[in-house]
C-alpha angles and dihedrals in degrees: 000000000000090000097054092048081046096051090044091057087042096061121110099237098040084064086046106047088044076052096057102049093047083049093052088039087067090031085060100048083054093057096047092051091048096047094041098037092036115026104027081061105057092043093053077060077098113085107290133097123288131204125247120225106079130034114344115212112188104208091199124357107273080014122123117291117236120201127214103200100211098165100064097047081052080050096045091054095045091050090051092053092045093056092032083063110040085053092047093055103034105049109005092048096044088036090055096050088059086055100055099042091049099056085049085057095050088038106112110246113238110239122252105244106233118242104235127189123264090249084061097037083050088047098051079054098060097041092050089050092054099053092049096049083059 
């Protein structure tokens, strides 16, 4: 039971497809800082209030501010790196090398080709020339 639940993990699409969702997971958290530290705030240009702490755009002077937080969309894609790479070198690295060790294992090994004396080497001669000349 416990190698089959081995061999499962160890299989190449179960690691990808954990990848991917940890990898959507910080993609996610990127898109939702952009949209709501970007976007939100071009769109409250339109009268509204805005909130102070990042870039203040002013729409019409002694109109409403509206704030671009930058920083926490910096913060967002750092964030995403920082987790993209952890993940890449702690589970896809590692998981590849098995892999890869693991199709060398199952690889066939070419077969050594036996040194054999000059009387048998001058045997196998004849009899092949033998069987060409029927």
């Amino acid at each position: 039971m416990l190698k089959g639940f081995r061999e499962f993990i160890l299989r190449g699409n179960v690691v990808d497809l954990a990848v991917a969702v940890v990898i959507g997971a910080a993609f996610g958290a990127v898109v939702t800082s952009i949209v709501d530290n970007l976007i939100k705030p071009l769109i409250q240009l339109v009268p509204g209030v805005g909130s102070k702490g990042g870039l203040v755009l002013q729409h019409n002077p002694g109109g409403t501010d509206v704030v671009l937080g930058y920083g926490n969309v910096i913060n967002a894609l750092i964030t995403f790196i920082l987790i993209a790479a952890v993940v890449y070198f702690a589970f896809v690295v590692p998981m590849n090398k098995i892999a890869e060790l693991r199709a060398r294992s199952k690889a066939p090994v070419p077969a050594k080709e036996e040194e054999v004396s000059e009387e048998v080497a001058l045997l196998r001669e004849i009899r092949d020339a033998l069987v060409r000349s029927k």
